[in-house]
Jmol script that loads the backbone (N, CA, C; Angstrom):
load data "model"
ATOM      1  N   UNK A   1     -88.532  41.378 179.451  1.00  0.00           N
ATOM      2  CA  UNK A   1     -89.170  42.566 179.971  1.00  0.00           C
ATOM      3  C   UNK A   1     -90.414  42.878 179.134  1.00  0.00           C
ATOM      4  N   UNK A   2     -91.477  43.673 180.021  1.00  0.00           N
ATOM      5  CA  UNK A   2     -92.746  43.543 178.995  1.00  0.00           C
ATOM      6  C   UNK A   2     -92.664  45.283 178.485  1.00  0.00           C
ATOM      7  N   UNK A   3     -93.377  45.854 177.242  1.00  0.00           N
ATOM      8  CA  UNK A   3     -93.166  46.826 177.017  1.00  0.00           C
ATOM      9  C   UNK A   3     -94.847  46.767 176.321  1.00  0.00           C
ATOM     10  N   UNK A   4     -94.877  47.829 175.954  1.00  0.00           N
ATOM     11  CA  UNK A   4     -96.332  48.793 175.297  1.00  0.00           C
ATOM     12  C   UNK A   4     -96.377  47.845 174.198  1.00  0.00           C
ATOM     13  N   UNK A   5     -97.524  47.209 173.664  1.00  0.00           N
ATOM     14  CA  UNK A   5     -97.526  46.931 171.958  1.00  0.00           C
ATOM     15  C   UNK A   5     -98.968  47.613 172.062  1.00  0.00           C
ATOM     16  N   UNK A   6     -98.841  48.021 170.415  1.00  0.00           N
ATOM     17  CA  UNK A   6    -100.190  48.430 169.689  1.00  0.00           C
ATOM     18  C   UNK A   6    -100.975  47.790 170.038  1.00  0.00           C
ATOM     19  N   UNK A   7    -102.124  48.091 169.687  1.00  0.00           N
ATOM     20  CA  UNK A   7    -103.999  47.344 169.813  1.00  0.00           C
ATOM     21  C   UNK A   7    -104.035  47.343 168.478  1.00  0.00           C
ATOM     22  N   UNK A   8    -103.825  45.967 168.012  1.00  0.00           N
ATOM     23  CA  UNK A   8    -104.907  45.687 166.540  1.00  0.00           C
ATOM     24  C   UNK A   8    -105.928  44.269 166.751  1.00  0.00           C
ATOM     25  N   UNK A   9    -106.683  44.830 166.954  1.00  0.00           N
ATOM     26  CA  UNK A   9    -107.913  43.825 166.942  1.00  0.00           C
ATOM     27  C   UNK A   9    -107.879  43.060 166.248  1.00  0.00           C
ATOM     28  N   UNK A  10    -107.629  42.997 164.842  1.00  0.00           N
ATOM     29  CA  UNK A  10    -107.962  42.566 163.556  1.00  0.00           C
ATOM     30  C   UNK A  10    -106.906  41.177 163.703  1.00  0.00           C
ATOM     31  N   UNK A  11    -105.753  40.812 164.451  1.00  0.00           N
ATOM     32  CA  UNK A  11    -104.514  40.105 164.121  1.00  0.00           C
ATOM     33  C   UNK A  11    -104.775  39.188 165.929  1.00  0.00           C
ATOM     34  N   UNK A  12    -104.786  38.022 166.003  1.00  0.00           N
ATOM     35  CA  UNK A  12    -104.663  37.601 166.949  1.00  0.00           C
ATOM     36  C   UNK A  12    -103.201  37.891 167.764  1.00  0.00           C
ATOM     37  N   UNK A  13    -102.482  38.085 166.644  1.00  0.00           N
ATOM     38  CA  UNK A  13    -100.679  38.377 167.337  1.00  0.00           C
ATOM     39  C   UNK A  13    -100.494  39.513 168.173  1.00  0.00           C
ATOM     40  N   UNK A  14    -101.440  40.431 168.100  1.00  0.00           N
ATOM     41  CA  UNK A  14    -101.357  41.857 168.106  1.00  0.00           C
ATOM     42  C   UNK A  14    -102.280  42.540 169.371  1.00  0.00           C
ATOM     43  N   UNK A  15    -102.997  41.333 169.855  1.00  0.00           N
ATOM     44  CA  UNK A  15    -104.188  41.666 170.854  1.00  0.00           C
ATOM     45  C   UNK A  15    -103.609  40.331 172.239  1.00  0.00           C
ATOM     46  N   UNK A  16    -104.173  41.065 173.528  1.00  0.00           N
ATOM     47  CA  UNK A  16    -104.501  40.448 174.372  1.00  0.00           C
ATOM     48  C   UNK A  16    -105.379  39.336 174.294  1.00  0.00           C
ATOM     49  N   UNK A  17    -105.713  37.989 174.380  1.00  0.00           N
ATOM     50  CA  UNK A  17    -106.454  37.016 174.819  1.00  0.00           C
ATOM     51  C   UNK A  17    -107.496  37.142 175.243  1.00  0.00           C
ATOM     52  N   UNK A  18    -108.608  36.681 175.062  1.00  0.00           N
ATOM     53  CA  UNK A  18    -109.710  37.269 175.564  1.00  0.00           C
ATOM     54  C   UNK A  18    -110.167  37.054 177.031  1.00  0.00           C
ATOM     55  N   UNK A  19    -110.056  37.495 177.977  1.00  0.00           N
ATOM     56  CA  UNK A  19    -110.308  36.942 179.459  1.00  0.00           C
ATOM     57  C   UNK A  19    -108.868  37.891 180.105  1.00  0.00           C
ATOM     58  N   UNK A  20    -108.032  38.177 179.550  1.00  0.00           N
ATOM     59  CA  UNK A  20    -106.622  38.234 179.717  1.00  0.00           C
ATOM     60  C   UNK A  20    -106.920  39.702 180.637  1.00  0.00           C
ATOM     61  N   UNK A  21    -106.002  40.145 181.803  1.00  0.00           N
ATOM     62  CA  UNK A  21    -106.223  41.075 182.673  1.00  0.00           C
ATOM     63  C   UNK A  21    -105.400  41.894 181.713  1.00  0.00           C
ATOM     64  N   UNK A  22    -105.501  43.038 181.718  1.00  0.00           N
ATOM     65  CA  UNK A  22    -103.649  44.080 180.915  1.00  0.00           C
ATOM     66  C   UNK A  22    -104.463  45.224 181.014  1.00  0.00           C
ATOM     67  N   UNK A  23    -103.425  46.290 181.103  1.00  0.00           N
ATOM     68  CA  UNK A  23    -103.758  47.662 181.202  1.00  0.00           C
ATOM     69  C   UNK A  23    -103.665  48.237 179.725  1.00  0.00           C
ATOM     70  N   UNK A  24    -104.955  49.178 179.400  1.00  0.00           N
ATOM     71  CA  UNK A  24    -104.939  49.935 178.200  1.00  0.00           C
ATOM     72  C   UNK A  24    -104.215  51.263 177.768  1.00  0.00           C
ATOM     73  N   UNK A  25    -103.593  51.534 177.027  1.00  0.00           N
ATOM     74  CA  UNK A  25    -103.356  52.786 177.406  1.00  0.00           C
ATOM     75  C   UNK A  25    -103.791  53.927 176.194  1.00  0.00           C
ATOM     76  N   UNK A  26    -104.605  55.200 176.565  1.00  0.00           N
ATOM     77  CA  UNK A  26    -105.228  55.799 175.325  1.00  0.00           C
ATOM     78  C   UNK A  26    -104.563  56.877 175.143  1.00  0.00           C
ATOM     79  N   UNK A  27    -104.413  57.330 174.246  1.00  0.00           N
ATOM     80  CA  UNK A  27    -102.965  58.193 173.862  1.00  0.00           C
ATOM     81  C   UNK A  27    -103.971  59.460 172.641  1.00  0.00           C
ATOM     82  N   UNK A  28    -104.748  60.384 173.077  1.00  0.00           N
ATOM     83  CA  UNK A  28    -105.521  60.977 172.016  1.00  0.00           C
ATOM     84  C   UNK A  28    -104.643  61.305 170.708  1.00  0.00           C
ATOM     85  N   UNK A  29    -104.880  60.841 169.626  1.00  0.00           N
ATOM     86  CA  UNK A  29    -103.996  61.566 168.447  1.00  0.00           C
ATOM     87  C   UNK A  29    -104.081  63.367 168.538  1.00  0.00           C
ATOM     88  N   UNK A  30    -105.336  64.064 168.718  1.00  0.00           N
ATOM     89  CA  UNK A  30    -105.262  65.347 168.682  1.00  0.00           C
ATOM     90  C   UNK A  30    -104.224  66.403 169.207  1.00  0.00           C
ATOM     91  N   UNK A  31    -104.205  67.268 169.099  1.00  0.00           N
ATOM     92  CA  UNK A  31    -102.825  68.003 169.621  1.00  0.00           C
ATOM     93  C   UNK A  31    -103.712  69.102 170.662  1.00  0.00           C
ATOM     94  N   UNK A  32    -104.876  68.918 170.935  1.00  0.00           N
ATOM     95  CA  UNK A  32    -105.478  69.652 172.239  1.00  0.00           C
ATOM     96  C   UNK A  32    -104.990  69.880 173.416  1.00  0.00           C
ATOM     97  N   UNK A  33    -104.778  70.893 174.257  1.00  0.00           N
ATOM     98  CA  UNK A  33    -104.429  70.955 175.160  1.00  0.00           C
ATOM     99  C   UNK A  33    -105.267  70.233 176.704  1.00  0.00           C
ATOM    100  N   UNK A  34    -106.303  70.051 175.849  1.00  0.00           N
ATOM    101  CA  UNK A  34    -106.996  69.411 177.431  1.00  0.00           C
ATOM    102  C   UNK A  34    -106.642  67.664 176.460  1.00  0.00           C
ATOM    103  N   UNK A  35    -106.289  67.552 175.639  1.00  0.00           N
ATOM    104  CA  UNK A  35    -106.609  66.172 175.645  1.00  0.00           C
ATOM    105  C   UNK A  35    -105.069  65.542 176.610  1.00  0.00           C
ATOM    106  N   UNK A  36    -105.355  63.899 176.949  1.00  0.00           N
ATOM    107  CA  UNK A  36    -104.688  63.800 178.236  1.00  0.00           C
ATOM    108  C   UNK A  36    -104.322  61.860 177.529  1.00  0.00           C
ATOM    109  N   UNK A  37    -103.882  61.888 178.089  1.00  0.00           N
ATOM    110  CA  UNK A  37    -103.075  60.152 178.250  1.00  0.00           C
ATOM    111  C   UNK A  37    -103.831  59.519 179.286  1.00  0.00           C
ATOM    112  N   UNK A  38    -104.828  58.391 179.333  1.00  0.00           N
ATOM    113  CA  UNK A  38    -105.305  57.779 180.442  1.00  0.00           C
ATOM    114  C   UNK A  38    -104.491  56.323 179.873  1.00  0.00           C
ATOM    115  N   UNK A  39    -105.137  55.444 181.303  1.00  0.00           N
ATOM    116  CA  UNK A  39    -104.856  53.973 181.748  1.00  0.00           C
ATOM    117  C   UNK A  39    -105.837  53.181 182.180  1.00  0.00           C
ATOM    118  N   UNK A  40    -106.779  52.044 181.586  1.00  0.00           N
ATOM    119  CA  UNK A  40    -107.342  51.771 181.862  1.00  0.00           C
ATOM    120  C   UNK A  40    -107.146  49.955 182.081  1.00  0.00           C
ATOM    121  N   UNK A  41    -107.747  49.739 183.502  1.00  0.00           N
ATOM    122  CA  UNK A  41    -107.491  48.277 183.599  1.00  0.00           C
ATOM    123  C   UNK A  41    -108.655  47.250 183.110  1.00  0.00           C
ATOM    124  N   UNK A  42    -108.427  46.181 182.161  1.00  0.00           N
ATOM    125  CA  UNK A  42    -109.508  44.813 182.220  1.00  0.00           C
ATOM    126  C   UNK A  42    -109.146  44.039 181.093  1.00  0.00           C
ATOM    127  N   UNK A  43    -110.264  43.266 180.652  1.00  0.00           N
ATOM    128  CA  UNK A  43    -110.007  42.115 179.586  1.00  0.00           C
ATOM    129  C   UNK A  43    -110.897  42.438 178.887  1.00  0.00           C
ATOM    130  N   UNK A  44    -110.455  41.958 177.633  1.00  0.00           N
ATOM    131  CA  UNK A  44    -111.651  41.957 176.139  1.00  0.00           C
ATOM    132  C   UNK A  44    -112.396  40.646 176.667  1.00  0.00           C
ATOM    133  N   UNK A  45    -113.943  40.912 175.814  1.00  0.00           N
ATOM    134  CA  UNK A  45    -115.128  40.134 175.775  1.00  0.00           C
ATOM    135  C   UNK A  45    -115.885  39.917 175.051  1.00  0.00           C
ATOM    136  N   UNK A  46    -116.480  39.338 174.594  1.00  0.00           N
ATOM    137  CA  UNK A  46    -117.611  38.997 173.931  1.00  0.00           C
ATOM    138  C   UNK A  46    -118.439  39.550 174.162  1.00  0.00           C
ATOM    139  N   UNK A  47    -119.389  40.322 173.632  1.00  0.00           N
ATOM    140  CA  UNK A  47    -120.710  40.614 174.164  1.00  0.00           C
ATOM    141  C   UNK A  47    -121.416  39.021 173.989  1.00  0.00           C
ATOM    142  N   UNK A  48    -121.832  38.700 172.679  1.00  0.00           N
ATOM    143  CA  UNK A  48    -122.152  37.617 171.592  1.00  0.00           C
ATOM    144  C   UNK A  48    -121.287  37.227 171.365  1.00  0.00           C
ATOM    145  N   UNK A  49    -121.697  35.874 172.015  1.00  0.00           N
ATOM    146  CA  UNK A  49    -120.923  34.343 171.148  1.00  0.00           C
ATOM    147  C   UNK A  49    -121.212  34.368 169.917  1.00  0.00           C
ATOM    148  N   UNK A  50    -121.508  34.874 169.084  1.00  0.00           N
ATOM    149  CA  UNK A  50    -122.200  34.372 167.694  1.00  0.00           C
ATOM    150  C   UNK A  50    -121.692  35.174 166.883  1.00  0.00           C
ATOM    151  N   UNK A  51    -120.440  36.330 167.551  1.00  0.00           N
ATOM    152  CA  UNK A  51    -120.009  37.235 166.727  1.00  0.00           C
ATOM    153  C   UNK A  51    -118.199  37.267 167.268  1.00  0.00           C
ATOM    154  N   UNK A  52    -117.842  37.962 166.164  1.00  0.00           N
ATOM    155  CA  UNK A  52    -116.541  37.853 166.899  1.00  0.00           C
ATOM    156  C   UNK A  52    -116.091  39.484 167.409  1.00  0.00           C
ATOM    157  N   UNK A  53    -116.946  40.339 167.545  1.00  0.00           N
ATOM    158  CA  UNK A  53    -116.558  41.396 167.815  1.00  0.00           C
ATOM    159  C   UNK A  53    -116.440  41.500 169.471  1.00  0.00           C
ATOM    160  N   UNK A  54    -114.812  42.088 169.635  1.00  0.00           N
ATOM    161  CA  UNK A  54    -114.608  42.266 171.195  1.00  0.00           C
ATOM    162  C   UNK A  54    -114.582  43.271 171.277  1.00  0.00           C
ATOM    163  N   UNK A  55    -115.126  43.212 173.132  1.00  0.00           N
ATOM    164  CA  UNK A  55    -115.418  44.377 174.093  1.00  0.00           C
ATOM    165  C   UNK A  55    -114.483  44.690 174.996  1.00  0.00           C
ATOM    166  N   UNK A  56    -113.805  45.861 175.500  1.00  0.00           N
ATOM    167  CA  UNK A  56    -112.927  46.041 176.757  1.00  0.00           C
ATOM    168  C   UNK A  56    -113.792  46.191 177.754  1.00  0.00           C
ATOM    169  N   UNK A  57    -113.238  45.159 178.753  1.00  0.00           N
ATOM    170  CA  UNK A  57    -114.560  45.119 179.850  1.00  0.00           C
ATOM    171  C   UNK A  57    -113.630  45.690 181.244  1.00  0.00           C
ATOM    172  N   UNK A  58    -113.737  47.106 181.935  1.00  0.00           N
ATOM    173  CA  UNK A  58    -113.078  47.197 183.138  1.00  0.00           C
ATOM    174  C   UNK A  58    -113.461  46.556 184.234  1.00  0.00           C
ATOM    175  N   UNK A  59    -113.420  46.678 184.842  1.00  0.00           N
ATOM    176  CA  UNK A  59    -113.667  45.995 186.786  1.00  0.00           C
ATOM    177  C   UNK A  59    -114.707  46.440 187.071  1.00  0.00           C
ATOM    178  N   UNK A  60    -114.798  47.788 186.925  1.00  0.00           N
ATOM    179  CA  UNK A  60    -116.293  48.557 187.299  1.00  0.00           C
ATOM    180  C   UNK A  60    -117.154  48.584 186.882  1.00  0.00           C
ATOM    181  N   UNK A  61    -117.288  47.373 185.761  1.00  0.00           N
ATOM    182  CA  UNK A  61    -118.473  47.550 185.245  1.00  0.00           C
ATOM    183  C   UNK A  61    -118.706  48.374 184.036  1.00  0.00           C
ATOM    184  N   UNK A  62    -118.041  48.898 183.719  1.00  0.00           N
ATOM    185  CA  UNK A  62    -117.967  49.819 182.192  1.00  0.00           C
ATOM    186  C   UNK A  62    -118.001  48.920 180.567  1.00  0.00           C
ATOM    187  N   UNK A  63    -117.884  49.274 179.619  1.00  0.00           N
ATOM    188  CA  UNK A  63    -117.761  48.585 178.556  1.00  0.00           C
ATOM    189  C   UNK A  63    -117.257  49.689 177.657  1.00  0.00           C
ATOM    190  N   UNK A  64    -116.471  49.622 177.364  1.00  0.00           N
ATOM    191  CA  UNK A  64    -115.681  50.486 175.549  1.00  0.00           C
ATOM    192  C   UNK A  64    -115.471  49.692 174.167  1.00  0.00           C
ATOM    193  N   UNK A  65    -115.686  50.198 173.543  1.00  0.00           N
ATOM    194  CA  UNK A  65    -115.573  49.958 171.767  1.00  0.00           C
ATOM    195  C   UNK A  65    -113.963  50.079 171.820  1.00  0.00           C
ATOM    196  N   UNK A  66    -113.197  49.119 171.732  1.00  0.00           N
ATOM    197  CA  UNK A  66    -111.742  49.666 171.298  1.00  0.00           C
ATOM    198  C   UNK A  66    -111.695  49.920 170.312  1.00  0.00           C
ATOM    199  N   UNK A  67    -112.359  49.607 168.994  1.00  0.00           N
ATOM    200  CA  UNK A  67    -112.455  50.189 167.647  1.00  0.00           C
ATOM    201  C   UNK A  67    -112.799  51.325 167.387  1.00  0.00           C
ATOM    202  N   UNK A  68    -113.930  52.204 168.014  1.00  0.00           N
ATOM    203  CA  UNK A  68    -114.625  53.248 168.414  1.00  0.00           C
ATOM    204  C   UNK A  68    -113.437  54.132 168.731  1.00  0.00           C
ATOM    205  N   UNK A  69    -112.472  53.873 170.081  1.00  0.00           N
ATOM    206  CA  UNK A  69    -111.420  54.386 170.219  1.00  0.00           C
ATOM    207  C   UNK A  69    -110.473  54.808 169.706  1.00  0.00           C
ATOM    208  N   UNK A  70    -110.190  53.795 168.465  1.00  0.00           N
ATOM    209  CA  UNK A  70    -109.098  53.696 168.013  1.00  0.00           C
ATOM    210  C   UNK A  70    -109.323  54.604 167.014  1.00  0.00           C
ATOM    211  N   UNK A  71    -110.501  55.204 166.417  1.00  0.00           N
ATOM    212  CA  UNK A  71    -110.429  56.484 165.168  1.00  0.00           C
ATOM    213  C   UNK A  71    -109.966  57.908 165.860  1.00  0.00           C
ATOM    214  N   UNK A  72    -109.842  57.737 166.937  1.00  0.00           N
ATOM    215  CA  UNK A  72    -109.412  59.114 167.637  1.00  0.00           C
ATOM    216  C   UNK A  72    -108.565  58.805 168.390  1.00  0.00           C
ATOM    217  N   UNK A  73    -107.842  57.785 169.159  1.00  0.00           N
ATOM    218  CA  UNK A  73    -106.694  57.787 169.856  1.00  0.00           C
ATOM    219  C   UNK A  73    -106.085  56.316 169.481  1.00  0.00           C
ATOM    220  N   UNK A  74    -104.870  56.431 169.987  1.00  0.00           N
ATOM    221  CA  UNK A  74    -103.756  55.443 169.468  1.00  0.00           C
ATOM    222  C   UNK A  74    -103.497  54.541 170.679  1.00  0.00           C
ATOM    223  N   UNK A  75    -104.193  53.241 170.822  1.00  0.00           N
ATOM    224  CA  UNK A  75    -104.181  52.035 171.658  1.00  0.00           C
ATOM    225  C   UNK A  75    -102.849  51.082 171.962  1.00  0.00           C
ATOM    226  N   UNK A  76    -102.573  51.346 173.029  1.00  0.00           N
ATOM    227  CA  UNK A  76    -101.347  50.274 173.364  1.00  0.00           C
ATOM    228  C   UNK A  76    -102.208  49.396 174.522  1.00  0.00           C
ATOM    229  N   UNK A  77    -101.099  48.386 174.719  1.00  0.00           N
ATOM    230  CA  UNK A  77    -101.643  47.435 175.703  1.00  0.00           C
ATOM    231  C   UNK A  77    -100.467  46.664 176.385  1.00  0.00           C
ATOM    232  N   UNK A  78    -100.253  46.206 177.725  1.00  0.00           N
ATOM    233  CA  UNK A  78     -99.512  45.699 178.517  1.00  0.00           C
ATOM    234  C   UNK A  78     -99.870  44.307 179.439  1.00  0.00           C
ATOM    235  N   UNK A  79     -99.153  43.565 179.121  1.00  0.00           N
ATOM    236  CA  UNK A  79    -100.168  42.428 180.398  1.00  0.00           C
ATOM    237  C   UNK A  79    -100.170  42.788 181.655  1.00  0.00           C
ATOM    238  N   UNK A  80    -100.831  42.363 182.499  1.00  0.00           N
ATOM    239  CA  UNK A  80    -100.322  42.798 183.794  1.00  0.00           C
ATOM    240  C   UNK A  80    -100.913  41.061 184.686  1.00  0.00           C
ATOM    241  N   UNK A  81    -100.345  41.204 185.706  1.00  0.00           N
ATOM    242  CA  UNK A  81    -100.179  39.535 186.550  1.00  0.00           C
ATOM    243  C   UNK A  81    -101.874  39.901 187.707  1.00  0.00           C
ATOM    244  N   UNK A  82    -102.544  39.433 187.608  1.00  0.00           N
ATOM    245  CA  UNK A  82    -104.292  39.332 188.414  1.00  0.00           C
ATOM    246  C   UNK A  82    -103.243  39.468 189.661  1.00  0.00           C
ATOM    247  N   UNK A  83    -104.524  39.909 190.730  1.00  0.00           N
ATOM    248  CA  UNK A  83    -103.888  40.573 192.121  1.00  0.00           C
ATOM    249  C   UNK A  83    -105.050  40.147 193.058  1.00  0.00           C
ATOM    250  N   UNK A  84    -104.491  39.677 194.368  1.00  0.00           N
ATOM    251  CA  UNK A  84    -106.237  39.705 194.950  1.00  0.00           C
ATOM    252  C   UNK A  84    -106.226  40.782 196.078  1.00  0.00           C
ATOM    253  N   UNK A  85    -107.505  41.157 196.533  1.00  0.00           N
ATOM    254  CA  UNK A  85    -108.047  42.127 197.361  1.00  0.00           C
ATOM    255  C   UNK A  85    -106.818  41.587 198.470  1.00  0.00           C
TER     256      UNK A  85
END
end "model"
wireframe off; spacefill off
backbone 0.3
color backbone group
């Protein structure tokens, strides 16, 4: 059965594959009342080959810093199986 693991970038054990489809999930650490739990779908990327820093790339065209993320909310991740239209 598949369950939530952390996002650590830093550990190949610990991250999705790069190309790999899986849903994100952002969990704000703050105790705000507007802050909220989202889900976001895609694969990490490369911007630059010449670097090893990865990008979460959604479907729509978006791009996020999961590192950026990760100083303010707490990153899990799930695989999920590609689907077609």
């Amino acid at each position: 059965m598949k369950r939530w693991r952390e996002l650590d970038l830093r550990k190949i054990e610990t991250r999705p594959e790069e190309g790999q489809l899986f849903v994100m999930r952002i969990e704000p650490k703050s105790e705000s009342p507007f802050a909220r739990v989202e889900h976001r779908v895609g694969t990490l990327k490369k911007a630059d080959p010449r670097s090893d820093k990865l990008w979460f790339a959604e479907g729509t065209g978006s791009v996020l810093d999961p590192a950026k993320l990760k100083e303010r909310n707490k990153l899990y991740w799930i695989e999920v199986e590609p689907f077609d239209a």
